[in-house]
C-alpha positions as CSV (number, residue, x, y, z in Angstrom):
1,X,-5.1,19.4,12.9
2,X,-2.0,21.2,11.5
3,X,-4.2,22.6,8.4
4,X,-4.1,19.3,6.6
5,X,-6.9,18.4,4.2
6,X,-5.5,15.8,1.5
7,X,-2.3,13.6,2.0
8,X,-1.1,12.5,-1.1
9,X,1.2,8.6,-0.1
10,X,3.6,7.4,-2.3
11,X,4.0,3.6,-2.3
12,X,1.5,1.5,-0.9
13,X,3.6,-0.9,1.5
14,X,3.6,-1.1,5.4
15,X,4.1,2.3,6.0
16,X,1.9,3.9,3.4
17,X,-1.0,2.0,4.3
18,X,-0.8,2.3,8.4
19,X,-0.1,6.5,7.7
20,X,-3.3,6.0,5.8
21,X,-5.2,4.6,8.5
22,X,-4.0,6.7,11.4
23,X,-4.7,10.1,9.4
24,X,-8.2,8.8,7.7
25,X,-9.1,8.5,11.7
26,X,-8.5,11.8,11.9
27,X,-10.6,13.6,9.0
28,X,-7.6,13.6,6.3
29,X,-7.9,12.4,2.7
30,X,-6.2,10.2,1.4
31,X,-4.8,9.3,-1.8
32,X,-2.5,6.2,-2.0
33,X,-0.2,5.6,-5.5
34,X,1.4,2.4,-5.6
35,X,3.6,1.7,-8.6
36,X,3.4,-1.8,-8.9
37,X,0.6,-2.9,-11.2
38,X,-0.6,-5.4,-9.1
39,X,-0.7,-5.1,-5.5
40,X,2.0,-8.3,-4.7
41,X,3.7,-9.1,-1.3
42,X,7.1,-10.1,-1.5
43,X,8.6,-12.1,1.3
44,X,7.8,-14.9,3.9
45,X,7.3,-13.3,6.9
46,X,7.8,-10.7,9.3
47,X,8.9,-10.9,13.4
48,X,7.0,-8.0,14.9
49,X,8.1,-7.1,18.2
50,X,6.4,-5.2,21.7
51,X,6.9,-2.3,20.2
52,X,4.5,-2.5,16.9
53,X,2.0,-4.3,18.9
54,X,1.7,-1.3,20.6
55,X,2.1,1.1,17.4
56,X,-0.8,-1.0,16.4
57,X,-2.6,-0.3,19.2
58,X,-2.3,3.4,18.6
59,X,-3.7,3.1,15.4
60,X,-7.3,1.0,16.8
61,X,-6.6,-2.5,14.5
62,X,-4.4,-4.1,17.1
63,X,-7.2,-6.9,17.3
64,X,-7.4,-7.5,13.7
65,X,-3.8,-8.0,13.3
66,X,-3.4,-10.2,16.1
67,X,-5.9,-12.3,14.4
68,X,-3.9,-12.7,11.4
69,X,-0.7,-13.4,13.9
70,X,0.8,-15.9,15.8
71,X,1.7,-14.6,18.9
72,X,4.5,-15.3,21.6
73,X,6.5,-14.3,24.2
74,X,10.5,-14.7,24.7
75,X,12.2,-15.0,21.6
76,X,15.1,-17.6,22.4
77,X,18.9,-17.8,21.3
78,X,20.2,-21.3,20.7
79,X,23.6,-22.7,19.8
80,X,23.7,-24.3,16.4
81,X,23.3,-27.8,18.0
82,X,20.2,-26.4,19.5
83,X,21.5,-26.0,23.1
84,X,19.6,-22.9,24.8
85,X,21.7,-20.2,25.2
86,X,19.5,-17.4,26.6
87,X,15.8,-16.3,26.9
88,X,15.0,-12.8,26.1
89,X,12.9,-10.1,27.9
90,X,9.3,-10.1,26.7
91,X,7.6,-6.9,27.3
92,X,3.8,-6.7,27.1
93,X,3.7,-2.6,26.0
94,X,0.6,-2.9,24.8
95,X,-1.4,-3.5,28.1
96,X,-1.2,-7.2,29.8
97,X,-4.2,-8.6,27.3
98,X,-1.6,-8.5,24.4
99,X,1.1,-10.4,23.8
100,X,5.0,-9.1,23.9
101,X,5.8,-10.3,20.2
102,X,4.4,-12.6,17.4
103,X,5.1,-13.9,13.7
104,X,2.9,-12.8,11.1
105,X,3.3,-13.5,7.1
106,X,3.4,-10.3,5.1
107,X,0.8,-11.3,2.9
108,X,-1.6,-11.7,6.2
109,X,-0.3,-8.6,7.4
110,X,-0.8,-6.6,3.9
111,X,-4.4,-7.8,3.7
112,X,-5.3,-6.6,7.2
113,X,-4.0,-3.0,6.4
114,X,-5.3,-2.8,2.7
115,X,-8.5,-4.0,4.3
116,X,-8.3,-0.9,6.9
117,X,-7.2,1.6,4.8
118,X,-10.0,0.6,2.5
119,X,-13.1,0.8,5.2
120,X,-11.9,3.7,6.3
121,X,-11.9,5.4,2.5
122,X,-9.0,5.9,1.4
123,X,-8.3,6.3,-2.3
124,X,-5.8,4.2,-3.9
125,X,-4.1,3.9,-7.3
126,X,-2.0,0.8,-8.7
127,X,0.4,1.1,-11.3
128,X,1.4,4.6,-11.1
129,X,3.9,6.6,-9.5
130,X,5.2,10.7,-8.9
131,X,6.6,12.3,-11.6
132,X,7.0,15.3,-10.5
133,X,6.9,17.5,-7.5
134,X,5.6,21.3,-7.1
135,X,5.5,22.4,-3.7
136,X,4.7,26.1,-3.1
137,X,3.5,28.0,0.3
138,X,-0.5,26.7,-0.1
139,X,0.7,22.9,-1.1
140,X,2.1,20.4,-3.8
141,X,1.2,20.5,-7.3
142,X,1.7,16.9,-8.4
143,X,2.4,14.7,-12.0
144,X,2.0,11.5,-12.1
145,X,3.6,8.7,-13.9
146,X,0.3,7.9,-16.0
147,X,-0.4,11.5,-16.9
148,X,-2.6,12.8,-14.2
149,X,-1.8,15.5,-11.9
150,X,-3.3,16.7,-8.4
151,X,-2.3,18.8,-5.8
152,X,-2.5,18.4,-2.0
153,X,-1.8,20.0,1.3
154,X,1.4,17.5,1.9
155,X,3.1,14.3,0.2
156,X,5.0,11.8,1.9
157,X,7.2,9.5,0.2
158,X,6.7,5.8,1.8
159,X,8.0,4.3,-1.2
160,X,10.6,2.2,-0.2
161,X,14.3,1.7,-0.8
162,X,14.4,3.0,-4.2
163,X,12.2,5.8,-3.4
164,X,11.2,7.9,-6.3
165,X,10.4,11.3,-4.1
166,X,13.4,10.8,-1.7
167,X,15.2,11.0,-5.6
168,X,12.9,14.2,-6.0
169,X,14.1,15.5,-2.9
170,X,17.6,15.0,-2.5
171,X,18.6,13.7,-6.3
172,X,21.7,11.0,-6.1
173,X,22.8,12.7,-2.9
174,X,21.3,8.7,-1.4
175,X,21.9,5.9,-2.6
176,X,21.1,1.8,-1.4
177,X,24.3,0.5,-0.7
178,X,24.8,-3.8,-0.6
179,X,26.0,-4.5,2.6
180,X,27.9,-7.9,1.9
181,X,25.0,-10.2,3.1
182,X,21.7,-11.5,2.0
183,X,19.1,-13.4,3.8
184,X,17.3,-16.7,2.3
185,X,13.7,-17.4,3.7
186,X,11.2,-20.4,2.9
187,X,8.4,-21.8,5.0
188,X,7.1,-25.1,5.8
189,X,4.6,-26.9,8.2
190,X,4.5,-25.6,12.0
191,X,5.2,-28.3,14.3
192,X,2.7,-27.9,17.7
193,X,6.5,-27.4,19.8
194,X,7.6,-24.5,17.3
195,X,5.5,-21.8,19.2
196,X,8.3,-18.7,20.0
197,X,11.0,-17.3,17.7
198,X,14.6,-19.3,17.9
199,X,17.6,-18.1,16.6
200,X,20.9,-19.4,15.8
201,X,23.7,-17.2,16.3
202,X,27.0,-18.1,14.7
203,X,30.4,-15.7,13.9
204,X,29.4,-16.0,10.3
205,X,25.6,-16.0,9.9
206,X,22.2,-16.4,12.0
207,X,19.8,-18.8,11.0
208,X,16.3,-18.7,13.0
209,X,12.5,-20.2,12.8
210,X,9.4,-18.3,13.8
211,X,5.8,-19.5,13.6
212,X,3.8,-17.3,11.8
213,X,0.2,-19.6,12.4
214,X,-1.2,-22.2,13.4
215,X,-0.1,-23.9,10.7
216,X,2.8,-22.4,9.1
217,X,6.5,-21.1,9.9
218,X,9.5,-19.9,8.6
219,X,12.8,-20.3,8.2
220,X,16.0,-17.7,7.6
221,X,19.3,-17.4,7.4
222,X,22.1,-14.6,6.8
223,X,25.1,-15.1,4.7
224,X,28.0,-13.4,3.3
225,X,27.5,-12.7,-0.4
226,X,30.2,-11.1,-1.9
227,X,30.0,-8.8,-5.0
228,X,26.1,-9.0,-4.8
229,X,25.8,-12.1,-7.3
230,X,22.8,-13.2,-8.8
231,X,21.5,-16.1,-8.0
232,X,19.8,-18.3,-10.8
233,X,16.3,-19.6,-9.7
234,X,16.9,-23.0,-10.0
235,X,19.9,-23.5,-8.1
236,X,18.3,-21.4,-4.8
237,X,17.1,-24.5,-2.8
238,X,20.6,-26.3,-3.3
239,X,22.0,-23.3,-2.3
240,X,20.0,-22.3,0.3
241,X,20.7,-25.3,1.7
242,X,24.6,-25.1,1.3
243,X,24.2,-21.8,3.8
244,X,22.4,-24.0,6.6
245,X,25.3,-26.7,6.3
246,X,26.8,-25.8,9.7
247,X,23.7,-26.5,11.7
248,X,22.4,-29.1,13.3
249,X,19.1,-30.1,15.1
250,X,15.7,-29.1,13.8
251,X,17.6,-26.8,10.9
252,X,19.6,-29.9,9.1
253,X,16.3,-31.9,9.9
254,X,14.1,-28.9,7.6
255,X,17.5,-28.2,5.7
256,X,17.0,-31.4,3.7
257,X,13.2,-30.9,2.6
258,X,14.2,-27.2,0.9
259,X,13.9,-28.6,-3.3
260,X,11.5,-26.2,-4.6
261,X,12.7,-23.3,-6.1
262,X,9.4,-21.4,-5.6
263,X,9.7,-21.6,-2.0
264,X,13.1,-20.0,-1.6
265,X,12.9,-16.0,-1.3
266,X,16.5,-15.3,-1.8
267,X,16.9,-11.1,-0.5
268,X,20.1,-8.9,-0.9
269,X,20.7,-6.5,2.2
270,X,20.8,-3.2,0.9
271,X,20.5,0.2,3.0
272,X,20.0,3.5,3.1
273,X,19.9,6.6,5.8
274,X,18.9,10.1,5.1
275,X,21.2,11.9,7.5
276,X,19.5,15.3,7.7
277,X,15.5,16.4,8.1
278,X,13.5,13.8,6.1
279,X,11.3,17.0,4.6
280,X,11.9,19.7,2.6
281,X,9.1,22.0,2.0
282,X,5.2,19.9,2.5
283,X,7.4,16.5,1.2
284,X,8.1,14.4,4.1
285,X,9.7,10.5,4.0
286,X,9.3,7.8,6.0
287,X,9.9,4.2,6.5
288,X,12.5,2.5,3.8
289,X,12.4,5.9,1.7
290,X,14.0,7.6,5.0
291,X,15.8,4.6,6.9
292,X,15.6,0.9,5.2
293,X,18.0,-1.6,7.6
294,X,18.7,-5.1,7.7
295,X,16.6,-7.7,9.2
296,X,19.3,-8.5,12.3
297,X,17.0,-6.5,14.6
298,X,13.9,-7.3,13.3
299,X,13.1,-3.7,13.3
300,X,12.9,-2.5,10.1
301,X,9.3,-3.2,9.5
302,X,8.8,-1.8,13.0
303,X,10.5,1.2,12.8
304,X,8.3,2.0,9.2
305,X,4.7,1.6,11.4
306,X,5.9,3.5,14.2
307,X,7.1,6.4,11.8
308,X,3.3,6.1,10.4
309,X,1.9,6.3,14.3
310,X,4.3,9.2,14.8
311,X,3.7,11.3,11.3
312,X,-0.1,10.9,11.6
313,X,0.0,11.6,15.1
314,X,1.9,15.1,15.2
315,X,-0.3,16.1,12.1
316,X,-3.5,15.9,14.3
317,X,-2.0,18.1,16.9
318,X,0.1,20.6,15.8
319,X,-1.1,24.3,14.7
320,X,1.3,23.9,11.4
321,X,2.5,21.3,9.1
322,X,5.8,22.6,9.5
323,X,5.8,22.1,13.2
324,X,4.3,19.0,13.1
325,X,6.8,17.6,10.5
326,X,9.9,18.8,12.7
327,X,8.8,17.6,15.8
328,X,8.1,13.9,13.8
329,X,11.7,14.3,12.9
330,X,12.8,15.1,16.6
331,X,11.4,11.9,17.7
332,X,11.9,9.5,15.0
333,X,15.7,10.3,13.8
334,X,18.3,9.3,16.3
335,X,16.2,6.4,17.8
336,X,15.4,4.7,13.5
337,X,19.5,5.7,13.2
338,X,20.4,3.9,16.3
339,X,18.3,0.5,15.5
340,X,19.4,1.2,12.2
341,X,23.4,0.9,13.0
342,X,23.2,-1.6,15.5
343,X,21.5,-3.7,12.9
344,X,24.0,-3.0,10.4
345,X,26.6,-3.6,13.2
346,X,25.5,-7.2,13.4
347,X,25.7,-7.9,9.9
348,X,29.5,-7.1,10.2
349,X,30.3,-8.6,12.9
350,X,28.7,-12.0,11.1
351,X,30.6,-11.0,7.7
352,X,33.9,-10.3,9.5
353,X,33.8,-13.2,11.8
354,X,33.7,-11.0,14.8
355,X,35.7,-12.3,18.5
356,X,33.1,-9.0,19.3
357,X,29.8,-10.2,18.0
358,X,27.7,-10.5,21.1
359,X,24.1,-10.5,19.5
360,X,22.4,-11.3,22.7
361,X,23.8,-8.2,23.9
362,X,22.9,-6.1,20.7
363,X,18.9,-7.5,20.9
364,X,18.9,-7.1,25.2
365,X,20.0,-3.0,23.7
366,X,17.8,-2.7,21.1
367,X,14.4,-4.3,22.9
368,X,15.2,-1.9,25.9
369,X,15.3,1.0,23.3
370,X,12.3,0.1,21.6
371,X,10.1,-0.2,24.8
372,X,10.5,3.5,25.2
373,X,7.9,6.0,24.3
374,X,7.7,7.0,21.0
């Protein structure tokens, strides 16, 4: 263990939480601060791919996520009429028993890891943030947002896209930037036939359903929001159902039933990249506070748990925090930047109308990327 006795983890999310597990397994303490008073989910659901059933692996709870999953194997791209257009490779990287992907909803997946983290005793604070950061050569003298303070061996910003410590570290220098699109979710009922993820491709959006139980899927779809307007809650279901106009098939079928307003989780795409070392000092980033994407790839998510594997992994074997923090860096930053681009790349392509777009092509690149080590 690279000298590490307390972690201090900003933010509370995906990546927080799995860091928390993977370095509580290995004798660390753990403090969690999580600025939201109450400890919400926001979203629908998430499309977890081979790769984060096997960065769930290396962290021991594969089993209990898989049992708050619906798991599957190709993923499947279909013309808006539903025609088949091409299967995708499933790759079992976590060992044969597991399966290559599944759909799991965020609030399933958040109680799983809040659930973890908690057996294995970490500490965690709601409704409180960093105010400040100290670091010197022993560690981080840290102020809080409700008027405590601390100090620990190392702090690591998982605290999203509007991360407070990546602000700490590198001031205005990165900012989110609104790509041009937004994605509109909703659920309904899981017909028995609905069991794999299918997408629908077209030159100006991607619409898609994935089961997420046995009794429950959901639906998405990209579109081309210009100037970033905001949408008033009650009008969401007509106009989530003006964006899934050009499809036919089991989409116009479920198209017709969106009315609630409740049941429409309407998302800006907004990202960010730190393009230098994600540390300075013991303050290290990951996930969305280092490297937040759009949903094209369904990576983003993905890319957060396997920065957790990696972090908590290279502070269990190096001789130094330093050492171990640059060597994280070394293997996270050009693969999270490549996923990163080519999921940005998609989005344009969709926004621009692209003659280019070839998204079979772009998922074929980035599931072949993904299966490598990590």
């Amino acid at each position: 263990m690279a000298s590490v006795g307390n972690v201090l983890v900003v933010g509370g999310g995906i990546a927080g939480l799995c860091l928390a597990v993977g370095l509580r397994d290995r004798g660390v303490a753990v403090d969690i601060v999580e600025a939201k008073q109450e400890w919400t989910v926001y979203g629908v659901g998430i499309i977890q791919q081979s790769n984060v059933v096997r960065a769930m692996a290396d962290l021991g709870i594969v089993d209990r996520y898989l049992d708050a999953a619906f798991p599957f194997e190709h993923p499947c791209l279909y013309g808006p009429d539903g025609a088949l257009l091409a299967k995708l490779p499933a790759l079992r990287l976590a060992g044969p028993e597991y399966p290559a992907n599944l759909g799991v909803s965020r609030l399933a997946l958040h109680n799983v890891l809040v659930d973890e983290t908690r057996k294995r005793g970490a500490t965690v604070t709601l409704g409180a943030s960093v105010a400040s950061l100290t670091p010197d050569a022993d560690g981080v003298d840290v102020v809080f947002t409700d008027g405590r303070s601390g100090r620990y061996d190392l702090v690591v910003g998982a605290d999203g896209l509007y991360s407070r410590v990546r602000e700490l570290l590198f001031g205005d220098r990165y900012r989110p930037r609104f790509t041009g699109q937004a994605v509109w979710r909703h659920n309904f009922p899981r017909p028995q036939a609905m069991d794999h993820l299918c997408a629908y491709p077209t030159p100006h959006g991607n619409a898609g359903l994935c089961p997420l139980s046995q009794d429950t899927m959901y639906m998405f779809v990209t579109s081309a929001e210009p100037g970033n307007p905001r949408m008033p809650e009650d009008q969401l279901p007509a106009l989530m159902r003006d964006r899934l106009k050009g499809y036919g098939g089991i989409i116009a079928e479920l198209r017709e039933t969106i009315r609630d307003p409740s049941e429409v989780v309407y998302k800006p795409m907004e990202v960010v990249f730190v393009d230098e070392p994600w540390f300075r000092d013991r303050v290290i980033l990951i996930g969305d506070a280092a490297h937040a994407t759009t949903p094209h790839l369904a990576q983003g998510a993905g890319m957060a748990i396997e920065d957790a594997v990696v972090l908590a992994d290279e502070l269990g074997r190096r001789d130094g925090w330093h050492a171990a923090f640059r060597s994280f860096h070394e293997r996270r930053f050009e693969r999270c930047k490549t996923i990163s681009a080519g999921s940005i790349q998609v989005g344009e392509w969709e926004i621009n109308h692209s003659p280019e777009a070839d998204h079979k092509g772009m998922l074929v690149a980035m599931i072949t990327l993904a299966a490598e080590p990590i």
